[in-house]
PAPANU-63130 format. One line per 2 residues: number of its first residue (from 1); for each residue x, y, z of N, C-alpha, C, O. Coordinates in steps of 0.001 Angstrom, whole numbers. Example, Ala and Ser with C-alpha at 12.3 -4.5 7.8 and 13.67 -1.06 7.14 Angstrom:
2
1) 13190/-5690/7800/12300/-4500/7800/13200/-3300/7800/14236/-3319/8465; 12850/-2250/7080/13670/-1060/7140/12900/30/7870/13409/1138/8039
This chain:
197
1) 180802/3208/-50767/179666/3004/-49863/180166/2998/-48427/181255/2466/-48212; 179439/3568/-47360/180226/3675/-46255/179215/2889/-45208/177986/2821/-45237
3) 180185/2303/-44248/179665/1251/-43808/178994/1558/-42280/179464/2382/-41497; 177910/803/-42044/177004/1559/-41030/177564/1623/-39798/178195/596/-39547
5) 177580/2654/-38696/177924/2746/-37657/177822/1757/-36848/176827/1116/-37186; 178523/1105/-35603/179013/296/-34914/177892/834/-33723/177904/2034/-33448
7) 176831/-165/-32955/175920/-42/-32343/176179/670/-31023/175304/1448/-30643; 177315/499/-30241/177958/1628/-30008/177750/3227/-29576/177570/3873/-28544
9) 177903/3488/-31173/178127/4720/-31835/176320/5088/-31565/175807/5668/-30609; 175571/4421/-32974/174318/4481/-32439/173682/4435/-30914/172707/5170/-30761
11) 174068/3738/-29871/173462/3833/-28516/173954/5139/-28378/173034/5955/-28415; 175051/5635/-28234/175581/7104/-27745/174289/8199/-28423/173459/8797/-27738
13) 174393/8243/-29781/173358/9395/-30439/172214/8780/-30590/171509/9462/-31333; 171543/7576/-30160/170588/7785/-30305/169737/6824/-29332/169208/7402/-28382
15) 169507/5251/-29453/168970/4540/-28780/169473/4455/-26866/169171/3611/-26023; 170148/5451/-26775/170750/5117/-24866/170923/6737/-24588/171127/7164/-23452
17) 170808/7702/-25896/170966/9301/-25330/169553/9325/-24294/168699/8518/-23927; 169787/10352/-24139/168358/11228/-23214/168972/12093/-22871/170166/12338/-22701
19) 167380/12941/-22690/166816/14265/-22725/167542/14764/-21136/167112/14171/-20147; 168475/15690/-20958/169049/15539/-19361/168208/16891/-19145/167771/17664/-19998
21) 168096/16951/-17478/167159/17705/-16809/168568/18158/-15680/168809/19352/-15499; 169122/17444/-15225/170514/17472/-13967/171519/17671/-14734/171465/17196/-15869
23) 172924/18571/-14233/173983/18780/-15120/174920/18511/-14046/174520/18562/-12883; 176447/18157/-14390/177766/18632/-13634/177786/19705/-13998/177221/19933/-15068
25) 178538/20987/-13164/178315/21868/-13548/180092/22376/-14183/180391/23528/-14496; 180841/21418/-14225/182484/21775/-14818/181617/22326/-16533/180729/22061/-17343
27) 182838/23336/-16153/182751/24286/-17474/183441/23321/-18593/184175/22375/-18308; 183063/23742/-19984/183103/22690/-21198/184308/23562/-21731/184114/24776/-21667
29) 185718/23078/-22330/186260/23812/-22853/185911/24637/-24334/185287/23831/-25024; 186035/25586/-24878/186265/26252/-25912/186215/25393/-27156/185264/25349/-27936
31) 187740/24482/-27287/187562/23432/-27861/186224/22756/-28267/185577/22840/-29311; 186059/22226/-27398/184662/21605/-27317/183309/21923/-28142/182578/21341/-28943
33) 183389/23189/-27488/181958/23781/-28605/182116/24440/-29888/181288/25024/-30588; 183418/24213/-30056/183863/24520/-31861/183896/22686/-32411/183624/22379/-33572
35) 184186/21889/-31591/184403/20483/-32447/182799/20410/-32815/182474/19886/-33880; 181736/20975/-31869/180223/20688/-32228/179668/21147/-33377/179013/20517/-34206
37) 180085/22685/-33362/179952/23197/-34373/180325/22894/-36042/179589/22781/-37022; 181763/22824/-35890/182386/22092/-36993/181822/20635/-37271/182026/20326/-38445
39) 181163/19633/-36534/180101/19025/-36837/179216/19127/-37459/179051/18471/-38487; 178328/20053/-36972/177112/20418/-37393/176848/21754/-38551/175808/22128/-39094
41) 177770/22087/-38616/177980/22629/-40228/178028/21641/-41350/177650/22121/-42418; 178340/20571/-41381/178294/19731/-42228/177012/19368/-42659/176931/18920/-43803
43) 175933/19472/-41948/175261/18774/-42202/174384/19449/-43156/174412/20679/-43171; 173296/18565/-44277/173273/19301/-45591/171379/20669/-44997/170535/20746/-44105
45) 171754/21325/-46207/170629/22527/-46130/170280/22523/-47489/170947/22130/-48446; 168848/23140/-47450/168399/23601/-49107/169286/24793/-49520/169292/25898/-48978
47) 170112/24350/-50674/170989/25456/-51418/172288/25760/-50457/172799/26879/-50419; 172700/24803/-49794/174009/24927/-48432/173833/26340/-47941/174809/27084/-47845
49) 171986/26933/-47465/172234/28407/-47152/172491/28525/-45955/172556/29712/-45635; 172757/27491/-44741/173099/27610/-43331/172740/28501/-42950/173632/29339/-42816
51) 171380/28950/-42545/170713/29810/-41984/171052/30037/-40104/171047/31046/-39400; 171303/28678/-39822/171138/28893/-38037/172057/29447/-37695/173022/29433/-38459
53) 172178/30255/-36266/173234/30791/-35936/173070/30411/-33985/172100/30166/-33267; 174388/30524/-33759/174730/29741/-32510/175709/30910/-31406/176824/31423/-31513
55) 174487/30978/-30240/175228/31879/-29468/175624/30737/-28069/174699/30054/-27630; 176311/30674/-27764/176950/29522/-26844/177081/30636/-25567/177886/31566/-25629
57) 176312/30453/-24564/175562/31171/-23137/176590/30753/-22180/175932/29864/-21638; 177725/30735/-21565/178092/29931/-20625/178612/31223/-19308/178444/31101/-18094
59) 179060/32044/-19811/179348/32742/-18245/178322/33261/-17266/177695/34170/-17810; 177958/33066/-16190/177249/33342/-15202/176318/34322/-15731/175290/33846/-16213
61) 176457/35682/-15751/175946/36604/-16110/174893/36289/-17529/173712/36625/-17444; 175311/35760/-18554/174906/35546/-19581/173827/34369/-19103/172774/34505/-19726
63) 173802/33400/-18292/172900/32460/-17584/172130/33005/-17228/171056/32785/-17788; 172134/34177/-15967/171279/34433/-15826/170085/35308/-16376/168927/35252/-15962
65) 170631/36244/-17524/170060/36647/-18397/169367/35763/-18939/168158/35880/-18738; 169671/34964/-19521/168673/33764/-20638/167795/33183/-19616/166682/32886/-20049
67) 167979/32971/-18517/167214/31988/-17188/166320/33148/-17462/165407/33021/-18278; 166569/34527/-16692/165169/35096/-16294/164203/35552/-17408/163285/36331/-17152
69) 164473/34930/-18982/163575/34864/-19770/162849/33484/-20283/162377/33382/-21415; 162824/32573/-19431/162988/31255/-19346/161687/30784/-18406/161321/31568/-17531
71) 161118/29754/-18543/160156/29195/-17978/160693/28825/-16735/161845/28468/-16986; 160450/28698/-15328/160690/28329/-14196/161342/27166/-14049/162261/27179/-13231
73) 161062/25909/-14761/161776/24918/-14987/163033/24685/-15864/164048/24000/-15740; 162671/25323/-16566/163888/25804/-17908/165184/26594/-17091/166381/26353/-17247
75) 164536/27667/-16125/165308/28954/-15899/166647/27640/-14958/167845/27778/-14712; 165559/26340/-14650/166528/26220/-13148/168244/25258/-13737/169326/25205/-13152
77) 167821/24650/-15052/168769/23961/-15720/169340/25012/-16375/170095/24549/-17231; 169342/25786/-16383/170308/27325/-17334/170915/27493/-16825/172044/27440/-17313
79) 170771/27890/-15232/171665/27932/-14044/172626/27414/-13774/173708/27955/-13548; 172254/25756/-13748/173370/24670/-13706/174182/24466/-14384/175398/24369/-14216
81) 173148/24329/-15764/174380/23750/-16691/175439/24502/-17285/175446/25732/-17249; 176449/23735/-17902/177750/24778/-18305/177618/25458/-19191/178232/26520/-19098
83) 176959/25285/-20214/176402/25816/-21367/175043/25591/-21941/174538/24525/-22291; 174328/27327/-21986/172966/26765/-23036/173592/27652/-24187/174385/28593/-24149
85) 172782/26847/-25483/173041/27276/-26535/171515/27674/-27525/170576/26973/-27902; 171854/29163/-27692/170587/29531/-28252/170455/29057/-29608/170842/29934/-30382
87) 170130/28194/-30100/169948/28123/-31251/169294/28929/-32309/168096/28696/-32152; 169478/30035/-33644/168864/30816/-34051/168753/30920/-35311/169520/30147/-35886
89) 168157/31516/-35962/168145/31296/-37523/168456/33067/-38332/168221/34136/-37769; 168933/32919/-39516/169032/34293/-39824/168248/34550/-41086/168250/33909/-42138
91) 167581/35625/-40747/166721/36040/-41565/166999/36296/-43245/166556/35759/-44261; 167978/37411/-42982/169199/37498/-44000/170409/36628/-44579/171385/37107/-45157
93) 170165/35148/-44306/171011/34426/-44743/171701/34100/-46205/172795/33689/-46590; 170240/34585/-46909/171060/34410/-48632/172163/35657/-49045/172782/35765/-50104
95) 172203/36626/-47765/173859/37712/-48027/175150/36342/-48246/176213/36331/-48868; 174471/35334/-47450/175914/34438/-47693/176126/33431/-48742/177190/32869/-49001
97) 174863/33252/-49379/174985/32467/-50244/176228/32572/-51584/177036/31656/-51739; 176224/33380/-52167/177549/33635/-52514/178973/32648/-52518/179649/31886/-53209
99) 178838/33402/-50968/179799/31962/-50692/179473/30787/-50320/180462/30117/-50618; 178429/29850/-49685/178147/28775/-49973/177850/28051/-50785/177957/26828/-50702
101) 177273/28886/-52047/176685/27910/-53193/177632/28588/-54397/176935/29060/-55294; 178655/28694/-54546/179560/29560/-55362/179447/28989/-56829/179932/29589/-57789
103) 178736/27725/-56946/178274/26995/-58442/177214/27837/-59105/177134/27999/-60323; 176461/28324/-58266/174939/29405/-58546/174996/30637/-57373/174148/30951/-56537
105) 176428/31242/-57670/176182/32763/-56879/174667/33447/-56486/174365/33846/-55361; 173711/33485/-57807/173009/34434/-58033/171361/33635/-57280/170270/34192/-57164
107) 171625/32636/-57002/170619/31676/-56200/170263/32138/-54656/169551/31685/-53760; 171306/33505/-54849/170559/34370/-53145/169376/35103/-53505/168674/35557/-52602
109) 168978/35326/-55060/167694/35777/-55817/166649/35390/-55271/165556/35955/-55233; 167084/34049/-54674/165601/32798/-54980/164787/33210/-53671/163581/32971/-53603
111) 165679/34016/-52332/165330/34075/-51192/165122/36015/-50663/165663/36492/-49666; 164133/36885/-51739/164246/37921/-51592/164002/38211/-49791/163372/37418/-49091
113) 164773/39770/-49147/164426/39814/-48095/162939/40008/-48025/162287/40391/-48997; 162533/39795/-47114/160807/40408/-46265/159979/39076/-47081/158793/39065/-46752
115) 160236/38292/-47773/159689/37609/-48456/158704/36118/-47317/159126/35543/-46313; 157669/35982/-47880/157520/35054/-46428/158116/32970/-46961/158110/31967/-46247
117) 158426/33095/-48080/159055/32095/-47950/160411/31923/-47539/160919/30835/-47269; 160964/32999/-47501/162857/33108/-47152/162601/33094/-46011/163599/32637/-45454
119) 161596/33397/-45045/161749/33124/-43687/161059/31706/-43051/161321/31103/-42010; 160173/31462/-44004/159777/29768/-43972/161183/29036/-44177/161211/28000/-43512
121) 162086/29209/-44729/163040/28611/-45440/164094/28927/-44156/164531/27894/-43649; 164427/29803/-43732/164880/29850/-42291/164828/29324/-41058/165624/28947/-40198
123) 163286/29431/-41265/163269/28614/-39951/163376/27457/-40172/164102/26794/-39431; 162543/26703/-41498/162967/25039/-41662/164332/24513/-41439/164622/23575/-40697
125) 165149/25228/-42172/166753/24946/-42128/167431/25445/-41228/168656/25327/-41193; 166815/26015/-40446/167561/26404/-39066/167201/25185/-37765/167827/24885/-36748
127) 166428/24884/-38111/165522/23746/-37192/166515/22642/-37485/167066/22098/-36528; 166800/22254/-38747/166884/21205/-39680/168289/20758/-38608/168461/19805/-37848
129) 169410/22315/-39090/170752/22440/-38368/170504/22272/-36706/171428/21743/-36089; 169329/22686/-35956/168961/22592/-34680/169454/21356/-34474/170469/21251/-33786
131) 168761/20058/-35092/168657/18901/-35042/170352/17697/-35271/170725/16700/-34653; 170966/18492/-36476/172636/18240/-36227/172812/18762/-35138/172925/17699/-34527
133) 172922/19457/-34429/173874/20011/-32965/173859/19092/-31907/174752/18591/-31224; 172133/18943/-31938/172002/17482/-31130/172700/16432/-31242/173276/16026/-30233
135) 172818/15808/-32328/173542/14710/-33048/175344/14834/-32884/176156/13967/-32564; 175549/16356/-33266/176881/16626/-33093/177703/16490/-31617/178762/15950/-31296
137) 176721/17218/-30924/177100/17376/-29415/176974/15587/-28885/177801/15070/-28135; 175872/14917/-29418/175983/13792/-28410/177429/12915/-28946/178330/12468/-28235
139) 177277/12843/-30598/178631/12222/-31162/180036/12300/-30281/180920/11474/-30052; 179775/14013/-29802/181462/14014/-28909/181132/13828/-27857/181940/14311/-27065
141) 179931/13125/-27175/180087/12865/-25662/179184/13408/-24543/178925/12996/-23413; 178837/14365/-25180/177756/15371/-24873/176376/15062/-24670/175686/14553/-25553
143) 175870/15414/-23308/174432/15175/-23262/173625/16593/-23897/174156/17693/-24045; 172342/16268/-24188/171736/17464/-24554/170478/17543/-23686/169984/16620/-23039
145) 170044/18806/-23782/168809/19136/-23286/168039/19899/-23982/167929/20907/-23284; 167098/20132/-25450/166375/21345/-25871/165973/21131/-25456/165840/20072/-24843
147) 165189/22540/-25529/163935/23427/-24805/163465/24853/-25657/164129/25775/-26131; 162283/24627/-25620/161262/25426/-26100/160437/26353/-25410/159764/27160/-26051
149) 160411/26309/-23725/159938/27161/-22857/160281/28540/-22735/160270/28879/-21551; 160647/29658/-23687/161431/30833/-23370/160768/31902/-23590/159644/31509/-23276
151) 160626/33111/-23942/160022/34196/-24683/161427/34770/-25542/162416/35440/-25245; 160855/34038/-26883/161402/34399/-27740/161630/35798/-28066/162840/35938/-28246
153) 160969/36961/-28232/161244/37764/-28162/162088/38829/-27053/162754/39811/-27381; 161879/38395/-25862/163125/38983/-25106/164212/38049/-25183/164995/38299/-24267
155) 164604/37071/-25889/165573/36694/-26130/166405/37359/-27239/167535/37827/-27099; 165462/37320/-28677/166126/38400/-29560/166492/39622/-28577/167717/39719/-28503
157) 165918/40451/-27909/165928/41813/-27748/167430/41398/-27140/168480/41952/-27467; 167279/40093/-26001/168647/40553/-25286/170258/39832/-25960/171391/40300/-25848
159) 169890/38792/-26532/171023/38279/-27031/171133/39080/-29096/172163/38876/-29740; 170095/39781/-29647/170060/39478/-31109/169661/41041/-31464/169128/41407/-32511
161) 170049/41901/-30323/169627/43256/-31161/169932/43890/-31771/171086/44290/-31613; 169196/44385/-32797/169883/45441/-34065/170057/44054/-34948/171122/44237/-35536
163) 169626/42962/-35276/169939/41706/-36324/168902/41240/-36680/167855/41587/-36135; 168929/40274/-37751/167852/40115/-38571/167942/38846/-37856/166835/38370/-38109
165) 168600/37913/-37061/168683/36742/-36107/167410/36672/-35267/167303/37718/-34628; 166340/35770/-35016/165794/35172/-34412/165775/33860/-33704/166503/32990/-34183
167) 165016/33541/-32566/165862/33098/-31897/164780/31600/-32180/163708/31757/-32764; 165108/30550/-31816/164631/29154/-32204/164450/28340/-31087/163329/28403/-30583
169) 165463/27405/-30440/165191/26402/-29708/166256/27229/-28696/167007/28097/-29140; 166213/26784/-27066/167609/26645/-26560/168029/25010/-26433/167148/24158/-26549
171) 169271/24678/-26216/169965/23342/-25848/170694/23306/-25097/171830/23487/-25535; 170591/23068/-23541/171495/22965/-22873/172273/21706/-23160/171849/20625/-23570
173) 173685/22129/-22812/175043/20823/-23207/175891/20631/-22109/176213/21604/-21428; 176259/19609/-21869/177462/19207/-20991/177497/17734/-20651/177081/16843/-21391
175) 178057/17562/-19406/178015/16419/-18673/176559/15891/-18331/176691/15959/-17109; 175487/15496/-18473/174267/15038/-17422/174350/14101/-16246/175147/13178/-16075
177) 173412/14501/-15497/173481/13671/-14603/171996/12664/-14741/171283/12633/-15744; 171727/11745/-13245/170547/11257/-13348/169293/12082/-12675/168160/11610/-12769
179) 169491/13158/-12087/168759/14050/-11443/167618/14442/-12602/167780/14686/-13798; 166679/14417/-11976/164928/14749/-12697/164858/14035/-13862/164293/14533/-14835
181) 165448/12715/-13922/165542/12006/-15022/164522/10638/-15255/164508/9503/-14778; 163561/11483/-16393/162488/10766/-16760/162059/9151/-17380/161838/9285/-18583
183) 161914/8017/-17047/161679/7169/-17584/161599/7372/-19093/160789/8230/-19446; 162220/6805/-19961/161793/7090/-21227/160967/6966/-22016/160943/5860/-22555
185) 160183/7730/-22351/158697/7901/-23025/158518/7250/-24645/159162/7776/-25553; 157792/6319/-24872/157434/5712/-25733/157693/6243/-27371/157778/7453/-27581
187) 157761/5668/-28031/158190/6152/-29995/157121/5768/-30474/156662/4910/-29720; 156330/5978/-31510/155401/5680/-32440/156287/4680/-33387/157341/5027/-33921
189) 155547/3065/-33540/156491/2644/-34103/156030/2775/-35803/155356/3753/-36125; 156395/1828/-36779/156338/2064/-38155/155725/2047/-38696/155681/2688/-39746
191) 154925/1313/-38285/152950/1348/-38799/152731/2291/-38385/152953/2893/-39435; 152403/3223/-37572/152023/4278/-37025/152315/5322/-37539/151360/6070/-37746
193) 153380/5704/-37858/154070/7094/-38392/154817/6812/-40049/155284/7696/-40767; 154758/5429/-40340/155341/5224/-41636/154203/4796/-42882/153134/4195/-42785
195) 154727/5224/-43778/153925/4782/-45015/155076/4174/-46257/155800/5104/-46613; 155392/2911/-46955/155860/2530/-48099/154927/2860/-49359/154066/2071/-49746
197) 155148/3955/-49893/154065/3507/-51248/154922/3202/-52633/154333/2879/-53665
């Protein structure tokens, strides 16, 4: 049985994180956004099919590409920060099953292509993994920022062409600062959003 995280740990990922809007703009090493990753692969999927896929945005050029498909507010933290990360899901993900679920090879059956549940099943578990990165990135130190303001489709066209990859959330990562930094907005507590039956 493993014993619950040290409050700590919890304030970092969860009760003292926030949503950053201001960045330092020092570049994140290499290192860095593989320890996130290697994080957030761990974390579990229906049938371990790890659908999401992760394009990590950080040189100038590549900023400004993703900015000028980006909502005005969005575009201006893309700029700054050291890294956005497109978060994406793959359409074609049960080619890998194989090797992830190597107990039931033949369980890439379950997810024919063009099918509209294999892409329900994509995006859920790509979202799912969205949601580790967050967790991963803040674990090592990392502030986060998603965002949902983009046109998804010139994002595929410019980061995902010729691939069955679509594109999901972005997350900007790095250092935050306190700049455009919002009072923190209220939780629905347990009566509200919970049910025991």
């Amino acid at each position: 049985m493993s014993a619950p995280l040290q409050d700590a740990a919890l304030d970092q990922i969860f009760r003292q994180a926030r949503t950053r809007n201001g960045w330092e703009p020092a570049p994140l090493a290499e290192t860095l956004l593989r320890a996130v990753y290697d994080l957030t692969r761990m974390g579990p999927t229906a049938a371990n099919t790890c659908p999401a896929r992760f394009v990590f945005v950080t040189s100038p050029e590549g900023r400004e590409r993703l900015a000028a498909l980006s909502s005005p507010s969005n575009a201006a933290k893309i700029r700054v920060a050291p890294c956005t990360v497109i978060v994406s899901y793959d359409l074609d993900f049960a080619d890998h099953v194989p090797t992830l679920f190597p107990h039931n090879p033949g369980a890439a059956a379950w997810f024919p292509k063009g099918a509209s549940h294999t892409e329900t099943s994509a995006f859920r578990n790509g979202t799912l993994q969205a949601g580790y990165f967050i967790l991963a990135a803040r674990a090592l130190g990392l502030d986060c920022g998603p965002m949902s303001g983009f046109d998804n489709a010139g994002v595929d066209a410019a980061f995902h062409a010729g691939t069955s990859i679509r594109s999901n959330i972005l997350v900007t990562i790095g250092h935050g600062t306190d700049e455009n930094l919002f009072p923190r907005s209220p939780r629905l507590d347990f009566e509200t959003a919970c049910q025991i039956v």
